[in-house]
N, C-alpha and C positions, 0 to 999 in steps of 0.2 A: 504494500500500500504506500503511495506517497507520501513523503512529509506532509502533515498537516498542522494545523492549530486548533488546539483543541475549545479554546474558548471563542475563538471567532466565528469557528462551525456552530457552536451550539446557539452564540447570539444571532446569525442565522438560520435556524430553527424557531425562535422562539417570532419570528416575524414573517408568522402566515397571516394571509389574507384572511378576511370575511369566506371569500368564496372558499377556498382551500378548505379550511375546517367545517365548510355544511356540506361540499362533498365528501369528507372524511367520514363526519359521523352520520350522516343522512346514505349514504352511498356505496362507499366503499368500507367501513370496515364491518357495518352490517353484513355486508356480503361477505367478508372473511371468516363472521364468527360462524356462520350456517356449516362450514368444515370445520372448525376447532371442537375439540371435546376435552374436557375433567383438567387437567394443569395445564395449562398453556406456557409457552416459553416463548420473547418477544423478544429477539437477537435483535440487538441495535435498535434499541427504543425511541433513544432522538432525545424529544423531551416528554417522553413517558405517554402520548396520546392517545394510542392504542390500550395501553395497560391501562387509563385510566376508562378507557371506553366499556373494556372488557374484563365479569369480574374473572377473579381466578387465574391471574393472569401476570406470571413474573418477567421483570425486562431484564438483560443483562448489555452492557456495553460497554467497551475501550474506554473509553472517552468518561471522564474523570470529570469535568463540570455538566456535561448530560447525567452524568449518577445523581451527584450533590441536588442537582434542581431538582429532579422526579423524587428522590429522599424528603426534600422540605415539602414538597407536595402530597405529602403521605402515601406516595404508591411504593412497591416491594421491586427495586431494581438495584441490580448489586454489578460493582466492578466486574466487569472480569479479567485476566491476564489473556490476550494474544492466544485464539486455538485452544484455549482452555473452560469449558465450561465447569461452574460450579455444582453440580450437582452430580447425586451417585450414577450406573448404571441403571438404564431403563425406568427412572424417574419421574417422566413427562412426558403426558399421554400426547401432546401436538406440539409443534413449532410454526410461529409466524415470524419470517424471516424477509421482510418489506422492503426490498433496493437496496439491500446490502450486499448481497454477492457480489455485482458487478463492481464494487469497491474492491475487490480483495483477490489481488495477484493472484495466488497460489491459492485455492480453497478447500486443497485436500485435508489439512488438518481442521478447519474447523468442520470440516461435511463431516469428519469420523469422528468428532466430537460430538456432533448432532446426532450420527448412528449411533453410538454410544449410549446417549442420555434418554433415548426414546424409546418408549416401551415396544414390543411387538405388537404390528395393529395400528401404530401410531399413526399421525396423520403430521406432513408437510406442506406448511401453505408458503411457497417460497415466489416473489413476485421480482420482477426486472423492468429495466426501461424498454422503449421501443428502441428504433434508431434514432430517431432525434433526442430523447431525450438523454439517450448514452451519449451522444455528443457533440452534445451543449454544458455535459459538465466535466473539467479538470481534473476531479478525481476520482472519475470510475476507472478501470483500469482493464477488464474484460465484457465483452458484449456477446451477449446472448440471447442468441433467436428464443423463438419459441420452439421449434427444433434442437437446437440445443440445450435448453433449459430440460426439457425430455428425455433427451438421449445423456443427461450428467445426471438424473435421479432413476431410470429406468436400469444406467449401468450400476449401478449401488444396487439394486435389486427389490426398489422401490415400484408399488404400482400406479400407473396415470388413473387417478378417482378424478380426474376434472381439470381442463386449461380453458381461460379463457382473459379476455382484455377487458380492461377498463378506461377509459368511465363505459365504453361501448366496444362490443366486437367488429370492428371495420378496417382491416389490413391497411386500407387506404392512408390510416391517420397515423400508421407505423413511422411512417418521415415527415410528414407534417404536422404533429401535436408534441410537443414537450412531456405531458402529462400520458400520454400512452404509454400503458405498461398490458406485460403480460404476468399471468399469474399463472402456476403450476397447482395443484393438487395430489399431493403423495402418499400413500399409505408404505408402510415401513411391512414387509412381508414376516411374515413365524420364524425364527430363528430355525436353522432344520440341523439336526447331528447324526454323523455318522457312527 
């Protein structure tokens, strides 16, 4: 991941729009919780929105002044270290994981992190930019179709329960909207031994 700054990012965060947050909560994260079930896990919560949307619902992220702010806000978001989540094996029945991948160079450790932490059964709700909106920003770092987004949880041995775009399904808006993203829907398959 790029050099960042960590409190510059999060004071932009904290300066959404009007529209921004009625399409949040009115919109799109309704639509996310209809997959989420029993503990929820909010990789890279920002400034806590989701988790405050959603009960039952812990954030974890890098970013050391997005903790502190969701902290004073009384939501349950905890540091994490780099690839490391804090919780046991098979702990957390889903994962909402919102625009963060496309940040993160190398995502093989934190993806086995998330195998890890996720019960059998579990469910992925991992979301990405379109093209435009992958690059329009600085610090994404990998871009991911919607085909790839598939073929990176299909090969982990993940099943497709559901892909689709927001705020609308229309390909069209793939290079003309900022705000196009695609969303995957993943179930975590039975662990099998030989």
């Amino acid at each position: 991941m790029k050099e960042i700054i960590y409190d510059e990012y999060h004071d932009f965060l904290k300066k959404r729009t009007l529209k921004s947050k009625i399409y949040r909560n009115y919109w799109l994260y309704p639509k996310l919780c209809k997959f989420l079930t029993g503990i929820a896990l909010d990789i890279g919560p920002g400034i806590g929105e989701f988790v405050k949307f959603r009960p039952n619902t812990i954030g974890v992220d890098i970013n050391p002044d997005n903790v502190q702010w969701c902290q004073s806000q009384g939501l349950d978001v905890r540091l994490m270290d780099i690839d490391i989540l804090p919780f046991k094996d098979k702990e957390i029945d889903s994962i909402n994981m919102d625009n963060v991948l496309e940040h993160i160079e190398d995502p093989e450790p934190i993806l086995s992190e998330m195998d890890r932490v996720l019960k059998d059964n579990g469910i992925l709700v991992i979301g990405v930019p379109g093209t435009l909106g992958f690059t329009t920003a600085p610090d994404h770092e990998v871009y991911y179709s919607k085909q790839d987004l598939i073929k990176t949880f299909v090969n982990r041995g993940y099943k497709v329960q559901n892909v689709f775009a927001m705020p609308i399904e229309w390909d069209w808006l793939d290079s003309r909207m900022k705000q196009y993203c695609y969303y995957g829907v993943f179930k975590k398959k039975l662990a099998s031994y030989e």
